[in-house]
C-alpha positions as CSV (number, residue, x, y, z in Angstrom):
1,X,60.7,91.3,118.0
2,X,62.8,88.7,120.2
3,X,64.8,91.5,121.6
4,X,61.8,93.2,122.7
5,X,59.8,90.5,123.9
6,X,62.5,89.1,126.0
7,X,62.7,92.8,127.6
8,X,59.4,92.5,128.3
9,X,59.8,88.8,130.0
10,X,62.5,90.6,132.0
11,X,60.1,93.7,133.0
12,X,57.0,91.2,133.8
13,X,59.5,88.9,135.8
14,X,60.6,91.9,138.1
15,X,56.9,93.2,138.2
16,X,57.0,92.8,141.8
17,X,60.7,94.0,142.6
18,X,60.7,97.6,142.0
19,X,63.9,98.3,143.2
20,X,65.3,95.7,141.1
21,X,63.2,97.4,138.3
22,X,64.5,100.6,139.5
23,X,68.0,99.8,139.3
24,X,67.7,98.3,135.4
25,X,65.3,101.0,134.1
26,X,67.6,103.2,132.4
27,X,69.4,100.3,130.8
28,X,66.1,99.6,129.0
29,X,65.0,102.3,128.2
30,X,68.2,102.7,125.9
31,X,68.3,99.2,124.5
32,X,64.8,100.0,123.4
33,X,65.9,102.8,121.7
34,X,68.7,101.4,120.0
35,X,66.5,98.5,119.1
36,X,63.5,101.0,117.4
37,X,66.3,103.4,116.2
38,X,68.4,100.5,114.2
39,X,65.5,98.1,113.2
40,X,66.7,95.5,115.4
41,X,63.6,93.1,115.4
C-alpha cells in the first residue's frame, strides 16, 4: 500500500492546484494500474 498511499499524499497535496493536478493525472492513473495489475503493494 505505500505506493498508493503516497499517490494519494501527492493527490491531497495538489487538491487545490488543478492545473498541476491536471498536468500529472495521466501519469497516475497508469502507475495505479501498474501497481493493481502487478500486486505492487
Amino acid at each position: 500500500m505505500g505506493v498508493l498511499n503516497t499517490l494519494d499524499t501527492i493527490v491531497s497535496c495538489m487538491g487545490d492546484k488543478p492545473e498541476i493536478l491536471a498536468q500529472i493525472e495521466q501519469s497516475i492513473f497508469e502507475i495505479i494500474a501498474v501497481v493493481l495489475r502487478d500486486g505492487i503493494l
